[in-house]
N, C-alpha and C positions, 0 to 999 in steps of 0.2 A: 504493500500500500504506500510506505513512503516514496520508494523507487518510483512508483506512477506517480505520484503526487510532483516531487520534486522536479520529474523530469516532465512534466506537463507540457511546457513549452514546445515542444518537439512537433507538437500537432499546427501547429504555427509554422512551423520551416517550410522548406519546397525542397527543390533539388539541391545540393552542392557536389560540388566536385568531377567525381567521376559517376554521378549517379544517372542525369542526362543523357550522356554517349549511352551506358550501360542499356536504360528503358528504351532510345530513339532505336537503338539497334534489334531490341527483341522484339520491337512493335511490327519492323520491318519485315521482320521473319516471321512472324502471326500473321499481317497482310499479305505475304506472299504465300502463306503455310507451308512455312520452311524453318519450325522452329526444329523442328530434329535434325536440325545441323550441328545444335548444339555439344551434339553427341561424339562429332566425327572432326567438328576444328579445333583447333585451341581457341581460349577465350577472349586471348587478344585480337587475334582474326576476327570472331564475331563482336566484338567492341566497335572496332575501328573499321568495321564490314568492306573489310579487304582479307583476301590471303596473302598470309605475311609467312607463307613458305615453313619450314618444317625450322625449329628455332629450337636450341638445346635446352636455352632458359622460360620455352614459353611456360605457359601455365594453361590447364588445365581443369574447370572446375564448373563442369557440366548444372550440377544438381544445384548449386549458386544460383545460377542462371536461370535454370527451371524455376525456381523458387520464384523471384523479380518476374518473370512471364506470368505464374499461376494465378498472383494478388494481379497483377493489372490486367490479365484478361479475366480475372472471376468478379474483381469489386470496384475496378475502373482507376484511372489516370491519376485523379486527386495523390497527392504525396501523402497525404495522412494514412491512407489504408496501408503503405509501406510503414510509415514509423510505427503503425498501430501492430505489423507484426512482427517488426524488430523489436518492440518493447515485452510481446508475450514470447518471445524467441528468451530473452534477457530474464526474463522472469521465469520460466523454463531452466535456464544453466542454475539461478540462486534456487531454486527448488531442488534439483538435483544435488546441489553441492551440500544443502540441509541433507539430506536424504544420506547423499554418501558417508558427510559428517558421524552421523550415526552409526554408520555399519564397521564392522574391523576392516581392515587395521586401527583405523581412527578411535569409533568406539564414543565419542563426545556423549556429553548429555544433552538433550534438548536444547538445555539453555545456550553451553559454550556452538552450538551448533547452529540455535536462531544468532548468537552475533558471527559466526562464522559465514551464513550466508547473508547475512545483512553488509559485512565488511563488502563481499561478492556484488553484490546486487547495488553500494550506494560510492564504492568504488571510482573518484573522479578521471581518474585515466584511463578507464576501459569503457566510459563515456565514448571513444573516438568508433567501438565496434558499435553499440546501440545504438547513439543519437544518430549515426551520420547511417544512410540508407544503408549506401554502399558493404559497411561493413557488417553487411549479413551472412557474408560468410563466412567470418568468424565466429557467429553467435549460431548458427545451422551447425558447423564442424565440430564446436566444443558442444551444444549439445547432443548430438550426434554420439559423439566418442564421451560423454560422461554416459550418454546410456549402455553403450558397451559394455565400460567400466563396471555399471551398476550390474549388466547382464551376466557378467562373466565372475563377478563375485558371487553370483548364487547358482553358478554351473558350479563354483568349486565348492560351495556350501554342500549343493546335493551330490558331489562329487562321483557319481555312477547314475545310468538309469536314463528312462526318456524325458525327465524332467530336465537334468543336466545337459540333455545334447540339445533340448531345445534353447535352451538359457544360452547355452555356446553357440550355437547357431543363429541367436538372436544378437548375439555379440559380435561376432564377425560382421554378420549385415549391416549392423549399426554401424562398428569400425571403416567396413569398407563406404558407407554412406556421408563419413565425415571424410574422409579422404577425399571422394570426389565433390565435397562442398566446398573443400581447403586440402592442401598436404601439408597442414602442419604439425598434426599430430603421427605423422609416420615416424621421426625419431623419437617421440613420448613412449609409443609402445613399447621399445625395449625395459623402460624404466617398471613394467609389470611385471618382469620378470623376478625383478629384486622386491618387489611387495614382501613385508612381513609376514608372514604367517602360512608361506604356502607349504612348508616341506621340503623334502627334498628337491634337488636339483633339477632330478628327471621326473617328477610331478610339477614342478613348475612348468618344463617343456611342452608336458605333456597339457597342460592348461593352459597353455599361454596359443595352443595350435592355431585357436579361430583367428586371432591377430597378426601372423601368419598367413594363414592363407587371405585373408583379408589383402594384404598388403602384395601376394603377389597376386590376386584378382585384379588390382591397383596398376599394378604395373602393366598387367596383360591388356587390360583396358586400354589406357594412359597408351601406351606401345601402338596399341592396332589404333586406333583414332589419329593420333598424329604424329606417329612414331618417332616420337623419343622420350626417353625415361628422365627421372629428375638428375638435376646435373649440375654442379656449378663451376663452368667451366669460364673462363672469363673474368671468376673473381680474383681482384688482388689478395692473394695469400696472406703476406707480411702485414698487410694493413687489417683483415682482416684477423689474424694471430693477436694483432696489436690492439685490438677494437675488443678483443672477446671477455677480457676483467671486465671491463669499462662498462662495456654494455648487460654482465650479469649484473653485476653490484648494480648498476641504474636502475635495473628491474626490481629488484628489491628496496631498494631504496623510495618509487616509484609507488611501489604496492604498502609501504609498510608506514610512507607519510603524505596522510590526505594534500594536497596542494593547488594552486591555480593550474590549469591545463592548457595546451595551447597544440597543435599540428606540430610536433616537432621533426626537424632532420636532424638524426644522431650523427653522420659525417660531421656537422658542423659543429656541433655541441666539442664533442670529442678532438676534432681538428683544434678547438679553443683551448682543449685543457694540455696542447701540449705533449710530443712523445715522453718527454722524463715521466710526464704525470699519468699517461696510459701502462706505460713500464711498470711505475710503483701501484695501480692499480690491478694489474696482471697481476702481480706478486701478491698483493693480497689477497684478490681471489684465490690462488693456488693456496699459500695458509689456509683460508675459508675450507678449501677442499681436506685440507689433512687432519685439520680440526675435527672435521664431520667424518672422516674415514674411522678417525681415533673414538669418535663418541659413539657410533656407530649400534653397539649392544649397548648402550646406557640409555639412547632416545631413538631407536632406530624408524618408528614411522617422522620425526621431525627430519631424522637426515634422509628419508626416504621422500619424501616431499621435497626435499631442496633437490633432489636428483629428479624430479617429476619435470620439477621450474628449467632448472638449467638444459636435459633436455628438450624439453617440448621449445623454450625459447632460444634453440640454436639453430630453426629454421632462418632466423631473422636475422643473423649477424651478416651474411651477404649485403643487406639492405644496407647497414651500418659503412658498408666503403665506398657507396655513390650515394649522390644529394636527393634520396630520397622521400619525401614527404610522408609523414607518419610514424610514430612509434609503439603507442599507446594500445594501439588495438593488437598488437602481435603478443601482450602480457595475457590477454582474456583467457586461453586456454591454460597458459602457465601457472596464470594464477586459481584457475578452480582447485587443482589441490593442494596447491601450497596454502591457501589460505586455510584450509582442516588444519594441516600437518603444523601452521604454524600456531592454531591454537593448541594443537596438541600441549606443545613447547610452552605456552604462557600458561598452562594447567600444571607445569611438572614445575613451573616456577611459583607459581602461588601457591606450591605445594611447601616451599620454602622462606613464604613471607606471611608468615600467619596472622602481620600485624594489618594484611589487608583485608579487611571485612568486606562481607558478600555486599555492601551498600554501597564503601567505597569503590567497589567492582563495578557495580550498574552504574555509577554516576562517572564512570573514565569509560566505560562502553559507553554511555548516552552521551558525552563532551565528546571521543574520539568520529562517532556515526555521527552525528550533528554539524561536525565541522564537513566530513566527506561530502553528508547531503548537500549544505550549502557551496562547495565548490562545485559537486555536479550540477546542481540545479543551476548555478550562472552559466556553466560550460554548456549548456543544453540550448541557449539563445546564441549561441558562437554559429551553429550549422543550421542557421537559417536560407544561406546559401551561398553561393560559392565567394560573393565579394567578400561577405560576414566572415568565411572561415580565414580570409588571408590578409582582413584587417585585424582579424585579432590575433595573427601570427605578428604583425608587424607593429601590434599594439603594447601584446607582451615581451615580444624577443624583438626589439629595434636593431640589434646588433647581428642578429642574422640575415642571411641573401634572400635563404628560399621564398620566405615572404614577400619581399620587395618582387621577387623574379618572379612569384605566380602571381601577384598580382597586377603585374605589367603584365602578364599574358593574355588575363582578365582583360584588360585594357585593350590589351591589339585584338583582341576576339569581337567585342564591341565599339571599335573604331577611334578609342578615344586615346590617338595618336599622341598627343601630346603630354598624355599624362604616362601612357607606357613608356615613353624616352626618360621621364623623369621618375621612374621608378626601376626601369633596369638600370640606367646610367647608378642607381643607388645600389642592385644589386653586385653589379662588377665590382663599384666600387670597393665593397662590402667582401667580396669574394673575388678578387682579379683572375685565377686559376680554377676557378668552376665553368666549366665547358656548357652547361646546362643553358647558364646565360647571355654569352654570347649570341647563338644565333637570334632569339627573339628582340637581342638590343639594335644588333643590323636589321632586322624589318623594323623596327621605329624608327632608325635611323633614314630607310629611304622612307617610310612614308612622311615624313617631315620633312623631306626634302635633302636632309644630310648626304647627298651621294659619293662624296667625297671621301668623307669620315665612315660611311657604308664598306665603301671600297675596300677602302686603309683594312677596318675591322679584318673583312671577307680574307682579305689576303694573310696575315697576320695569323688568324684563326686556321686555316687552311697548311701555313707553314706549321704551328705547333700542334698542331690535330688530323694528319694527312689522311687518318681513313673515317674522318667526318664527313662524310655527305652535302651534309646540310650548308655546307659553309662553300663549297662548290656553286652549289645554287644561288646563294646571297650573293656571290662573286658575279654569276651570271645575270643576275636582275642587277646588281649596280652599274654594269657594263654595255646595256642592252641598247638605249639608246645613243650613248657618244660612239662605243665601237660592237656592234653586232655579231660580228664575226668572234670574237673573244669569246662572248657570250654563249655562243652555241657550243664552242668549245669547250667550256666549261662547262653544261649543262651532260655533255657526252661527257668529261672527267668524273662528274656523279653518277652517272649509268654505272661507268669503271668500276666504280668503289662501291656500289651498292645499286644492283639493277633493279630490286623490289622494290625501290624507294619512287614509290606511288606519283609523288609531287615531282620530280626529276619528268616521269614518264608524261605527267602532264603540263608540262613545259613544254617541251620539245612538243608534242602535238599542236599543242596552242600557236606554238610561234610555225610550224612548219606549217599551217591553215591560216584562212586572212585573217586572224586576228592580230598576227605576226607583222605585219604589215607596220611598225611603228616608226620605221623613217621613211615611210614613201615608197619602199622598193619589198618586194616577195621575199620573203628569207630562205625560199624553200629551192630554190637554186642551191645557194650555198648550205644550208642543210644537206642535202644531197651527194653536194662536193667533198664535205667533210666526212660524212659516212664512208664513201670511195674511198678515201684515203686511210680509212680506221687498219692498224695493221691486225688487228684482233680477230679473227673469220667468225669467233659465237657475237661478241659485241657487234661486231656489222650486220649478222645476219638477226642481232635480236634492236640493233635500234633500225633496223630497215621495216622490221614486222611492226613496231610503234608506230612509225611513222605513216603507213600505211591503213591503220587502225583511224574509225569513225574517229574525228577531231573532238578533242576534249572541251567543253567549257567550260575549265578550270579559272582562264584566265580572258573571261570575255572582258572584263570590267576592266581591264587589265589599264588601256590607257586613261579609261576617265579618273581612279584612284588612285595609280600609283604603281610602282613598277616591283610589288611583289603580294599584292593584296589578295589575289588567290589561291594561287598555286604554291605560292611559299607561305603568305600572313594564315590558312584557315588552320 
């Protein structure tokens, strides 16, 4: 009841962020009935409704997606009937996490278990999965895999029989149904293994099977749909190594101290605090670890829940080495059982402070839940929509880029050219070596006219980023009108470096048809010429086939607004 009450607001929001693309995309495939596509692309592809080719790090997350189609074709478009099931989704995980609270290993009483899932449910950081639409699949996955959980501790209760195979069977489905909600809990599972209370070794194995075959369902799925398994291949290692104290201890620190919230990017945070200071964090965490290995038989479901946390939240440390938006919502899962586990630990302590009376108990739980609620209840007006969530990134963190750079993006999406110049030019400043920002700073640059300082950018960004794309393109919209020929040229160097790249494909059409036409003379001569000349046989033979393809209207508008407002600005 608090959790609904506090976060009320939410039925006031509309769309933010990535929730817009998400619904315009599954509307289009309901209108064409072609939503069982979802099945066989990745999710990015049906996002951005292109195929974006078979990609090691796509993702993957079918039953998400189902989910966002079923409320808008069953209860209609209004945004409240999404919040309305992200908030029973949310209410859902703190019911389950009571429930689990109660059962072994845990064991809590009632009571330590209504503040265990109240911590759950009033939670200001994991506000970023419920309030905001989008993150419905985090709040689908963890509950999902908390019913598992729940399923598979009463397979091993009945431990034989048809009651146990269904319960295990019920567990798998469940498993395998959060997987394809999210694959975040594919490294949690192992942490079942080590649960309290199972026995022996090979009774664990043998209990642990549905999870298992769960995960390779998962795969085999995942495989034939878009063939390829998860992977992170791409990521910076070292920086990554570097970022993993940093970012457990944050999680907990996160979970354990209600606070203001805001869209954070941990590259940045962490970039602030300095390699000596991620080093000496590392190394704490590592103590943190031998500690817990040492205490092990004295508190073992507390140390068994910090292994829940730190698996389950090691799908996210990837995110942590590019300027990724978000942190908050990747703790939801992590924290369902840590938060038992960690009241376990404040039970075995009050077991040693007898000067704490059960009164002053209820009055540091109603002061600690009190302050939580009041943080989420403000943070719940934050996603009212997409400008709301990136002025209150740049409201609370001034000192970060990604603020300032999503909301110059904001800006160049809605035309208002001159305040996106003045909000990337703050971003780079902010962050001169974030790649992120540069290219949307050169499209405010030309559409302001800067073609100059466009150029400069394009070139500059292109030497220190040679297998960026994007910055080809910029190069080629600054060039377009004084020298043409350049232009093309450039627009064929982005094919080079990335041929999927959509925007690239629709340039070149643009300008080889009359819209190309922008100093007077056909471009499509010299288009031609240049092709001829490409020494590449697939490049020639795959920009001949573009070229020849129904002319794009990417870039009709092209000379009334500005020389990159389609094809590059959407």
């Amino acid at each position: 009841m608090v959790a609904t009450l506090t976060t009320w607001p939410r039925f006031g929001n509309g769309l933010a962020w990535d929730d817009a693309p998400i619904l315009s995309a599954l509307r289009t495939l309901m209108r064409e009935q072609r939503l069982l596509d979802v099945l066989d692309h990745s999710t990015v592809s049906i996002v951005l409704e292109r195929d974006m080719g078979r990609s090691l790090l796509d993702l993957y997350r079918p039953m998400g997606l189902l989910s966002f189609a079923a409320v808008d074709a069953l209860l209609g478009p209004d945004p409240a009937w999404q919040h309305a099931v992200n908030l029973l989704l949310h209410l859902g995980c703190a019911a389950l996490v009571y429930a689990l609270a109660q059962r072994k290993p845990f064991a809590l009483s009632w009571g330590w278990a209504a503040f265990a899932s109240a911590w759950f449910a009033l939670l200001p950081a994991l506000g970023e999965a419920h309030l905001w639409i989008s993150g419905r699949f985090d709040l689908q996955a963890t509950l999902l895999c908390l019913l598992a959980v729940g399923s598979w501790l009463r397979a091993a209760e009945a431990r034989s029989g048809p009651l146990a195979l269904a319960y295990a069977s019920l567990a798998g489905t469940c498993f395998l149904g959060s997987l394809l909600s999210k694959e975040v809990a594919v490294l949690a599972a192992p942490a079942l293994l080590l649960l309290p209370g199972l026995g022996t070794a090979r009774a664990r194995l043998r209990a642990w099977l549905p999870f298992a075959l769960a995960m390779a369902a998962y795969a085999t799925i995942r495989v034939a749909a878009i063939g390829t398994s998860l992977s992170g291949e791409g990521t910076d290692l070292r920086l990554l190594a570097l970022h993993a104290g940093a970012c457990m201890i944050d999680g907990l620190v996160t979970i354990a101290i209600p606070a203001e919230v805001y869209v954070r990017a941990p590259l940045e945070d962490y970039r602030a605090l300095g390699e000596p200071a991620l080093i000496a964090l590392g190394a704490m965490f590592l103590c943190g670890c031998g500690l817990g290995y040492r205490f092990r038989r004295r508190q073992p479901v507390l140390v068994w829940s910090l292994l829940w946390f730190i698996l389950a939240l090691a799908p996210a440390l990837p995110v942590t080495t590019v300027l990724w938006p978000g942190f908050n919502r990747y703790l939801y899962l992590p924290a369902s059982l840590l938060i038992p586990g960690l009241c376990v630990g404040l039970c075995a302590l009050r077991a040693h402070l007898p000067q704490l009376s059960p009164r002053m108990l209820r009055g540091m739980a109603v002061v600690y839940l009190g302050s939580a609620a009041l943080w989420l209840g403000a943070s719940a007006f934050d996603w009212k929509d997409s400008r709301t969530v990136y002025t209150s990134i740049v409201r609370i963190a001034p000192q970060r880029s990604h603020g300032w750079g999503w909301l110059g993006l904001w800006a160049l999406e809605h035309k208002d050219y001159a305040r996106a110049l003045e909000y990337l030019r703050k971003a780079v400043a902010l962050a001169p070596d974030e790649v992120r920002h540069q290219a949307p700073l050169g499209q405010a640059l030309l559409f302001t006219g800067h073609t100059a300082e466009a150029r400069a950018l394009a070139d500059r960004a292109s030497a220190r980023w040679p297998k960026r794309s994007q910055f080809r393109l910029l190069a080629a919209y600054a060039r377009l009108h004084d020298t043409p020929a350049e232009a093309i040229g450039f627009i064929i160097e982005c094919l080079r470096i990335d041929r999927s790249n959509g925007e690239c494909r629709d340039a070149l059409q643009f300008l080889q048809g009359p819209g190309g036409n922008v100093t007077g003379v056909s471009l499509a001569p010299a288009i031609a010429q240049r092709i001829e000349r490409e020494p590449d046989p697939e490049l020639r033979a795959e920009l001949t086939r573009i070229t020849r393809e129904p002319g794009s209207d990417a870039g009709a508008s092209f000379q009334q607004r500005g020389p990159a407002d389609d094809a590059l600005g959407r």
